[in-house]
C-alpha positions as CSV (number, residue, x, y, z in Angstrom):
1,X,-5.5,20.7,22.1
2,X,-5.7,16.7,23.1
3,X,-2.6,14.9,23.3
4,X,-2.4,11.8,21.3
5,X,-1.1,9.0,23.0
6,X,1.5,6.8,20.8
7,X,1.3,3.5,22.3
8,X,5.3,2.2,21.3
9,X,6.0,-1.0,20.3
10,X,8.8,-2.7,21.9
11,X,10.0,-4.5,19.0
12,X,9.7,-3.3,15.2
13,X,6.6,-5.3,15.0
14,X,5.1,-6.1,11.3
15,X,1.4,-6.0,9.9
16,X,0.4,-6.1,6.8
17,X,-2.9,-5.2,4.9
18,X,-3.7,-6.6,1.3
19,X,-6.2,-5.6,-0.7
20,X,-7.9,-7.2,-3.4
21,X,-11.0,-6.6,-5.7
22,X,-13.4,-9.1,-6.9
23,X,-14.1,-9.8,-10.7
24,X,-16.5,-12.0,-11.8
25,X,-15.0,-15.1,-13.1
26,X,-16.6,-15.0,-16.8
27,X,-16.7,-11.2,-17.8
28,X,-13.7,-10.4,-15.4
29,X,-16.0,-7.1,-14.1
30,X,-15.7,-5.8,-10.6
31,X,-18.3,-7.9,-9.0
32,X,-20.3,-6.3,-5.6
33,X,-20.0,-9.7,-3.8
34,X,-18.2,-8.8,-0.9
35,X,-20.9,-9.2,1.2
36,X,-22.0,-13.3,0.2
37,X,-17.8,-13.5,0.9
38,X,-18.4,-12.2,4.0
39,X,-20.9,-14.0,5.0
40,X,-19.5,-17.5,4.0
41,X,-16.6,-16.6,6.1
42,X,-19.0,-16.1,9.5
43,X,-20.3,-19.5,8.4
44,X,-16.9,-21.3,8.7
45,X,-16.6,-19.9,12.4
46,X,-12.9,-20.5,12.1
47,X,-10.7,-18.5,15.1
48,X,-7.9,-18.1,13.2
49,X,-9.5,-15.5,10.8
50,X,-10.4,-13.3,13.5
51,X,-9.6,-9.9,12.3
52,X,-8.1,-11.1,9.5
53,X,-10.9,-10.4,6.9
54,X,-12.0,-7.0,6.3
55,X,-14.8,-5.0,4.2
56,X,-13.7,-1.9,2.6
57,X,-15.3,1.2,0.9
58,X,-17.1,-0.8,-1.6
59,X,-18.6,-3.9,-1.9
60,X,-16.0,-5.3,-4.6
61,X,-13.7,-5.2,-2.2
62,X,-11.8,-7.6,0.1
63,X,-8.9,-7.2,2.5
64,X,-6.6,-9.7,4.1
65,X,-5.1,-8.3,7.2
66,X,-2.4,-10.1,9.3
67,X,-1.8,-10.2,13.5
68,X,1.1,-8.2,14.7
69,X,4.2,-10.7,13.9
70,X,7.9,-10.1,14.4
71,X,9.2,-11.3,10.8
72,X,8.5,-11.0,7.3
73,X,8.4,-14.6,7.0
74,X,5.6,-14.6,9.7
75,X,3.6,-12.6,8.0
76,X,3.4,-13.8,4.9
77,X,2.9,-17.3,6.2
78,X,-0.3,-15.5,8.0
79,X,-1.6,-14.0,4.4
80,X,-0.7,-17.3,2.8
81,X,-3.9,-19.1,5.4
82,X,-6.0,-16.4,5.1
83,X,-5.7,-16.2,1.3
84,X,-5.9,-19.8,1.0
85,X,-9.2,-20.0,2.9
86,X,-10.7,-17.1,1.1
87,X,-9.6,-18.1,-2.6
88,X,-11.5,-21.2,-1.9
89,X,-14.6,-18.7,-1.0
90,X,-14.0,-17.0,-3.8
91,X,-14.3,-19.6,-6.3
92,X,-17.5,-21.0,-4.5
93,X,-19.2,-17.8,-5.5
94,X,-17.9,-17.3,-8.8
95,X,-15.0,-14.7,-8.4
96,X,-11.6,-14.4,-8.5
97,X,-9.5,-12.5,-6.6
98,X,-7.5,-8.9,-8.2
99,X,-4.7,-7.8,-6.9
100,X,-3.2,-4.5,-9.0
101,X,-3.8,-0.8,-8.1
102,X,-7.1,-0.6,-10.3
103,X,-9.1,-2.2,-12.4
104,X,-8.6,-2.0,-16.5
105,X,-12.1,-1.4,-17.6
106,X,-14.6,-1.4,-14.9
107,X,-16.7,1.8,-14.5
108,X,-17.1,3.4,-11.0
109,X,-21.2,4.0,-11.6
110,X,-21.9,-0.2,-10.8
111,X,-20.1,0.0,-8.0
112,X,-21.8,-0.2,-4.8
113,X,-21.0,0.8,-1.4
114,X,-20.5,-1.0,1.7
115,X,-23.3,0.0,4.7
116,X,-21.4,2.2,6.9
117,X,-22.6,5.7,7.9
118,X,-18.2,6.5,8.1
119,X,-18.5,5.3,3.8
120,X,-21.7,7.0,3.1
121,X,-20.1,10.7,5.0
122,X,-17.3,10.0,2.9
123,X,-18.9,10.1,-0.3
124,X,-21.3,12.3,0.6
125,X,-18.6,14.9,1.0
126,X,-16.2,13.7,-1.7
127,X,-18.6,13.1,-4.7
128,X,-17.5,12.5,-7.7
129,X,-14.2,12.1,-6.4
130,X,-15.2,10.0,-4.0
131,X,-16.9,7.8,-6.0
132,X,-14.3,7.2,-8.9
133,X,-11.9,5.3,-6.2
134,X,-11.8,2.0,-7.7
135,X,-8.2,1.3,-6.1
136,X,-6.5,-1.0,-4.6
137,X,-3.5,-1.3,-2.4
138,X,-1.0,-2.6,0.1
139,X,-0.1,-1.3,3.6
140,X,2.4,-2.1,6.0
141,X,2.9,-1.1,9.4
142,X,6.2,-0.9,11.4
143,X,6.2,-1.0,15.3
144,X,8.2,1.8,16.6
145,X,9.5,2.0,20.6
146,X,9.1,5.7,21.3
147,X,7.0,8.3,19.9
148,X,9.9,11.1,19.4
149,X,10.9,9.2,16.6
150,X,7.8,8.5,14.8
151,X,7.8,11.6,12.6
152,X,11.9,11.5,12.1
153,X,11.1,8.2,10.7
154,X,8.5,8.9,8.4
155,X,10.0,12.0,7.3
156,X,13.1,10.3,6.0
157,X,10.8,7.2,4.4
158,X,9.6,9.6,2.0
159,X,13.1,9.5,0.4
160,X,12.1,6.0,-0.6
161,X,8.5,6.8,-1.5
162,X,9.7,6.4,-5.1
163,X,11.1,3.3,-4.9
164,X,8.5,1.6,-2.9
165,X,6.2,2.7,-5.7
166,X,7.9,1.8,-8.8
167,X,8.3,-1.1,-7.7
168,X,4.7,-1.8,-6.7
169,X,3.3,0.4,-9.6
170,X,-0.1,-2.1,-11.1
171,X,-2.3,0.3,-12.1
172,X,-1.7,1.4,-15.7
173,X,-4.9,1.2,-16.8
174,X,-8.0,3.3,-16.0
175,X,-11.4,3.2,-17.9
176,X,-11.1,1.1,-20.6
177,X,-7.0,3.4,-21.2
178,X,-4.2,3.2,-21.0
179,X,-3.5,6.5,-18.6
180,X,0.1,6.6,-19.7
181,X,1.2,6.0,-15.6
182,X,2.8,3.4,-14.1
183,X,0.5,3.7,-11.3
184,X,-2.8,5.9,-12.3
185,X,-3.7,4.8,-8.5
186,X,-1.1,7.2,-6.3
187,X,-2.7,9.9,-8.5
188,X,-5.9,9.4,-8.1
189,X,-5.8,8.5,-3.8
190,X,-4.6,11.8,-3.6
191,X,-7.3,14.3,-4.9
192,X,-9.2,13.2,-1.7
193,X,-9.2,15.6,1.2
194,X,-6.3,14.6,3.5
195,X,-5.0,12.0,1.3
196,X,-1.6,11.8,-0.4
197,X,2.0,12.4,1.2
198,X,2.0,13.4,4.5
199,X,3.2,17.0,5.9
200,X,6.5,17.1,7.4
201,X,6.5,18.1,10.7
202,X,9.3,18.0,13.3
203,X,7.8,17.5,16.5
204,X,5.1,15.7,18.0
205,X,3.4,18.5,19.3
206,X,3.0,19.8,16.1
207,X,1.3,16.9,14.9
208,X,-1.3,16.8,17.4
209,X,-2.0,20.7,16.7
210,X,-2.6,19.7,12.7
211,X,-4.7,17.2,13.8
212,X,-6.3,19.2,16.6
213,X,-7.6,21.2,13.6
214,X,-8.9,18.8,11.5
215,X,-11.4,17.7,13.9
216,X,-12.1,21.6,14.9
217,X,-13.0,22.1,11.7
218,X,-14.8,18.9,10.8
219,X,-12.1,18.1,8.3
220,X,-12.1,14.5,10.2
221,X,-13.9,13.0,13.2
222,X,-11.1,10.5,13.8
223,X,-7.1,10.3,13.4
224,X,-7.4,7.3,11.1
225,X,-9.5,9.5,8.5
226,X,-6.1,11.2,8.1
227,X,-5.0,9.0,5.0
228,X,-0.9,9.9,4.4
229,X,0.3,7.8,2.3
230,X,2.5,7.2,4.8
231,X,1.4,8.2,8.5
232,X,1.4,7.4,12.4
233,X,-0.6,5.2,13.6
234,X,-0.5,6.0,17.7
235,X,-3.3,3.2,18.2
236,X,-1.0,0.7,17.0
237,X,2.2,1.7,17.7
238,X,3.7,1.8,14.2
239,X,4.4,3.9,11.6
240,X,2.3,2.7,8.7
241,X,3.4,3.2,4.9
242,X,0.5,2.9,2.4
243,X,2.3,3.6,-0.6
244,X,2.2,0.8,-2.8
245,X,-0.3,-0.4,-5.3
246,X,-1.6,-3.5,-5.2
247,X,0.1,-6.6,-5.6
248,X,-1.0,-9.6,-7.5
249,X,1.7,-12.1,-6.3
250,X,2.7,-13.2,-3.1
251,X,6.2,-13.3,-4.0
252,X,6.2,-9.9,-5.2
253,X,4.5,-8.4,-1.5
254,X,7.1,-10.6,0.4
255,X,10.0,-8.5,-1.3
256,X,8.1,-5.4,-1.0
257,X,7.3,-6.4,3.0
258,X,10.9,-7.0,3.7
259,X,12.0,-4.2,1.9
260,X,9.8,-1.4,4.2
261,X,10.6,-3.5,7.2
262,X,14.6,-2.6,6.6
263,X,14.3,0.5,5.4
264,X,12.6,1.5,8.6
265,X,14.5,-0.5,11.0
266,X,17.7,1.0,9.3
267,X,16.1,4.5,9.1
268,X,15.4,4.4,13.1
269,X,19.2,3.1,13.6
270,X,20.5,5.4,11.6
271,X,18.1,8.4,13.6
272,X,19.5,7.0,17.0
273,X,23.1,6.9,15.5
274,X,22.6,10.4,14.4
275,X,23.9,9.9,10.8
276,X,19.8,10.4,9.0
277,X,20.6,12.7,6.1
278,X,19.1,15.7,5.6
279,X,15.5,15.4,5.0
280,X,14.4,16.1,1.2
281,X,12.0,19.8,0.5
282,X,9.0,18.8,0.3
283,X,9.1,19.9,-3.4
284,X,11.5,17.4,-4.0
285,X,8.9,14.8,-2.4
286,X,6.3,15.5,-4.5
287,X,8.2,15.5,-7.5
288,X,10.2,11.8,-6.8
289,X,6.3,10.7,-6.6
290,X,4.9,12.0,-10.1
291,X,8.2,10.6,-11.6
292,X,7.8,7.1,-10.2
293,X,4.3,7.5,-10.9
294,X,4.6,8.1,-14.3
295,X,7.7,6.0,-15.4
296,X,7.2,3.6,-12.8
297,X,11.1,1.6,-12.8
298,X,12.5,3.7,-15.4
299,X,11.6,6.8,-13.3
300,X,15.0,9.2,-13.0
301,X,14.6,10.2,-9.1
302,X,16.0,12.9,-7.1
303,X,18.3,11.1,-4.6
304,X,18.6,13.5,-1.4
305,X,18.8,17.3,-0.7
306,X,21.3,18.3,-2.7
307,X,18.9,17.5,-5.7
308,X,21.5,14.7,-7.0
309,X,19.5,12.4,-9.7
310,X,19.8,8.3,-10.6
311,X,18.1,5.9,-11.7
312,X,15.3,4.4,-9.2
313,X,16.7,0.8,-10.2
314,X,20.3,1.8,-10.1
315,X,19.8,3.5,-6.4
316,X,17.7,0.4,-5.3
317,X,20.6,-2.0,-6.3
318,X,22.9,0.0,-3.4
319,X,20.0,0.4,-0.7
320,X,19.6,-3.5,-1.0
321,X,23.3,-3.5,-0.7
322,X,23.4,-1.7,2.3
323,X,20.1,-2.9,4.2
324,X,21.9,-6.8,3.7
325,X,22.8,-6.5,7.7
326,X,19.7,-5.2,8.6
327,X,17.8,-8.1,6.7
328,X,20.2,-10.3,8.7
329,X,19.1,-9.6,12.1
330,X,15.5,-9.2,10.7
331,X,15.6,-12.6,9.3
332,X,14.1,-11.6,5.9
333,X,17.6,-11.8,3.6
334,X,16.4,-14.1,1.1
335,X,13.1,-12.2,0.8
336,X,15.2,-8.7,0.4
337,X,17.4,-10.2,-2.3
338,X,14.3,-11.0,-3.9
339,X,13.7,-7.5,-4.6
340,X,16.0,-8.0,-7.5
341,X,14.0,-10.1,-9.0
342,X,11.4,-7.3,-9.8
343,X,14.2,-4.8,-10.6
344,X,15.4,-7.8,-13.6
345,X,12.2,-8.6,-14.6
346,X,9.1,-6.5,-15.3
347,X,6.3,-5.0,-12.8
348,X,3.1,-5.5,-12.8
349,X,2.4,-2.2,-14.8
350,X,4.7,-3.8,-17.5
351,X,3.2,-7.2,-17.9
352,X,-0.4,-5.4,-18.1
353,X,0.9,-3.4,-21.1
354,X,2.4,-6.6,-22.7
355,X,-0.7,-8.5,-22.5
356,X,-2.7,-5.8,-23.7
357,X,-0.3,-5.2,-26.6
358,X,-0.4,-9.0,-27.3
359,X,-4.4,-9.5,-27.6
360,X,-5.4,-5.9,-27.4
361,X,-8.3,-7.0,-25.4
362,X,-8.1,-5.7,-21.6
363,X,-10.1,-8.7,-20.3
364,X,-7.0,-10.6,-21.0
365,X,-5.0,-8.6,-18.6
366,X,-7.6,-9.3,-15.6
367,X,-6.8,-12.9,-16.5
368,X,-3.0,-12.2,-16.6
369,X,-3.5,-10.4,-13.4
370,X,-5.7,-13.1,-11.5
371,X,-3.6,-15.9,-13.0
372,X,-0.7,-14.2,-11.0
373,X,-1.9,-14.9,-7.8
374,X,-1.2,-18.5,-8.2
375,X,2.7,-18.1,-8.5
């Protein structure tokens, strides 16, 4: 068995990865234009999007990536260039930019892949599966000093899975339906092999054995073809949570940046205190995530252990409460508070359905949705 080297981060370090589709700017369809995008971007040979542009599975796909920074503000003053720069692209090439968990009416068999023999392997073995993943999505990474408490710390994140996901929840809408979900995305990411919540394991050691057997068995080739929802990532040094759907504002992924960033900074205070509470059965796990899933904020969640129930908008009220000192030394209090402002308002999942219900016409809500980016 190889040992997998965690290479810490001396400060809770933050990168973030934002994905968006591209819809043609007339019929709002996914549009297979990455590649033109791409190539506009070599043209501008400008050093400060080095690494900060990224192709993805398929070709109507684009993904903003930040450097490592220290703050929320940081990073979203990173995104805010590189989505500047590629908007501008965008529009030069007649598309917009998406940003929600999937797509409202788009079918999967126009979609094209990008060339990559790690994309064609994966589709090859997935199929039909593979193939229907027209989603979209946010992840964040937290830097994390030493490697005994990596999987501490994303064990007890998966008591928030179900309010990171509410919260985020933009993907109500699948084939030309309405799938009923608040986010039809975290249910369909998971039907792929080593995709969805991660396992719960206790040491590091056993880590390295799980993945020791994925590549024995040619389950994976590489560690980052394990796709938790929320995972290690040893290259970086972080702990990377890849829960949410996409976002279509940048106010919205601010709050949602500055939320993760606390929760984990207080989660790894709280480890070295030695106050974490009990870690939730995994039952309980899956469960919290088909109920923000399906109701999205009006989801009734199962708090802790003891199977104790709220709800997710009530319990997010108090962790914002309690995460306000955290934020402090962070520097992120104004963009934590601004959590709120989804909890009184309406996600992304909501204002779809209102749109739709307005006009009944679902190019409307690609409209609503691109329109959004603006704010």
């Amino acid at each position: 068995m190889a040992p997998i080297e965690f290479r810490g981060s001396a400060a809770p370090t933050l990168g973030v990865e934002w994905e968006f589709a591209l819809v043609d700017k007339t019929t709002g369809e996914l549009s297979n234009s990455a590649a033109a995008l791409f190539d506009r971007v070599v043209d501008l040979a400008d050093s400060t999007l080095d690494n900060r542009i990224h192709q993805e599975l398929l070709r109507n796909t684009v993904e903003l990536v930040t450097g490592v920074c220290t703050t929320t503000g940081e990073a979203m003053a990173d995104l805010r260039h590189t989505l500047g720069v590629v908007r501008a692209i965008a529009d030069d090439i007649g598309v917009d930019l998406f940003g929600a968990g999937t797509h409202p009416y788009s079918e999967w068999s126009t979609q094209q892949l990008t060339e990559s023999p790690r994309y064609a392997e994966l589709i090859e073995r997935t199929q039909w599966w593979g193939r229907q993943m027209l989603i979209w999505g946010v992840h964040v990474h937290v830097g994390i000093d030493r490697r005994d408490k990596v999987l501490p710390v994303v064990n007890a994140l998966l008591a928030y899975y179900p309010h990171l996901l509410a919260l985020s929840a933009s993907s109500p809408m699948w084939a030309g339906t309405d799938t009923g979900y608040a986010s039809n995305r975290a249910m369909m990411f998971q039907q792929l092999p080593t995709a969805g919540l991660p396992f719960q394991f206790s040491e590091w050691a056993d880590f390295e054995a799980f993945v020791a057997d994925q590549k024995t068995t040619g389950i994976i080739d590489d560690i980052n073809e394990v796709r938790w929802d929320i995972r290690p990532s040893p290259r970086l040094g972080t702990v990377e949570v890849r829960v949410c759907d996409g976002v279509s504002t940048v106010a919205e992924l601010e709050a949602l940046v500055a939320l993760i960033h606390c929760l984990v900074v207080d989660i790894d205070d709280r480890l070295t205190a030695g106050t974490l509470p009990r870690e939730m059965a995994p039952w309980l796990v899956q469960e919290n995530k088909w109920r923000a899933a399906r109701y999205g904020l009006d989801a009734v969640i199962i708090q802790d252990a003891d199977c104790n129930e709220r709800l997710v908008t009530d319990d997010l009220a108090d962790i914002l409460t309690r995460l306000e000192p955290v934020a402090r030394r962070l520097d992120c209090v104004a963009e934590l508070a601004s959590v709120s402002s989804i909890i009184d308002g309406r996600g992304s999942y909501q204002r779809q359905r209102a749109v739709f219900a307005q006009t009944g016409d679902m190019r409307d809500v690609v409209t609503a949705v691109v329109n959004e980016l603006g704010r």
